[in-house]
N, C-alpha and C positions, 0 to 999 in steps of 0.2 A: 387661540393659537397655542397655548399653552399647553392644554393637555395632549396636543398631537408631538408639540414637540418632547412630553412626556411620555409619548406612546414610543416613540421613537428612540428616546435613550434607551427604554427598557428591551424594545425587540433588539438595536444591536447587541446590547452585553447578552443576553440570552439567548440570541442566535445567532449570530454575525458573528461574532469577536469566538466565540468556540470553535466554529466550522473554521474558521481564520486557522487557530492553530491547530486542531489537527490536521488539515490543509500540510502546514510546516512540516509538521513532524512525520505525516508521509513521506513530503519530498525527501525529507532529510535520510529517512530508512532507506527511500529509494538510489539514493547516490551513495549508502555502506553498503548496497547489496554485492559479493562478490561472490565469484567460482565455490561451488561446494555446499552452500546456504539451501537447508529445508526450508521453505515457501509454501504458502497457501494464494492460489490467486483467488478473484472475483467470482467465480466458475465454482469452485469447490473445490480445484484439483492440487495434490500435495506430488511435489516435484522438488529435484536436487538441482540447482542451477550448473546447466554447463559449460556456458557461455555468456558473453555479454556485449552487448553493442550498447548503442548511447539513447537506441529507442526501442531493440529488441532483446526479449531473452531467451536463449534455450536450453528449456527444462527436460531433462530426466526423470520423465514420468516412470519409467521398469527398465528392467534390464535391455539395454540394446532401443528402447523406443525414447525418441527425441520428439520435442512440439517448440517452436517458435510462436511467441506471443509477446503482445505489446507491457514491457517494462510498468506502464501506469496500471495493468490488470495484476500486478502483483498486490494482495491485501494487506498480506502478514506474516512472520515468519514463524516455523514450527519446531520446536523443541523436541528433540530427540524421546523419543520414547522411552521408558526405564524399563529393564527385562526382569 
């Protein structure tokens, strides 16, 4: 009984308890997302946020073309490029 409950401590801290917080710290990016914010979503595609609802966003992929997509396909945000 012992060593499963030793299997057991070790898989949550080394997988469990991680995925846990990056888990948070998604959400957390996802509810500072505002108007204006370079993004990357799940997809590949790097877009300007021009909108926001509470489940959708719409990104400014180019000049003049718009895409709505679900808020949790946002990945990560993208830092300005240096010229």
């Amino acid at each position: 009984m012992m060593p499963f409950l030793f299997v057991f401590i070790i898989f949550y801290f080394l997988l469990i308890r991680p995925q846990q917080r990056r888990n948070k710290e998604h959400q957390n990016f996802l509810t500072k997302l505002k108007k204006g914010d370079n993004v990357l979503t799940s997809g590949g595609v790097l877009g300007t946020i021009a909108g926001l609802t509470e489940k959708f966003v719409t990104l400014e992929v180019a000049d003049g073309v718009r895409i709505r997509i679900l808020k949790t396909q946002i990945s990560s945000p993208v830092e300005e490029e240096q010229k």
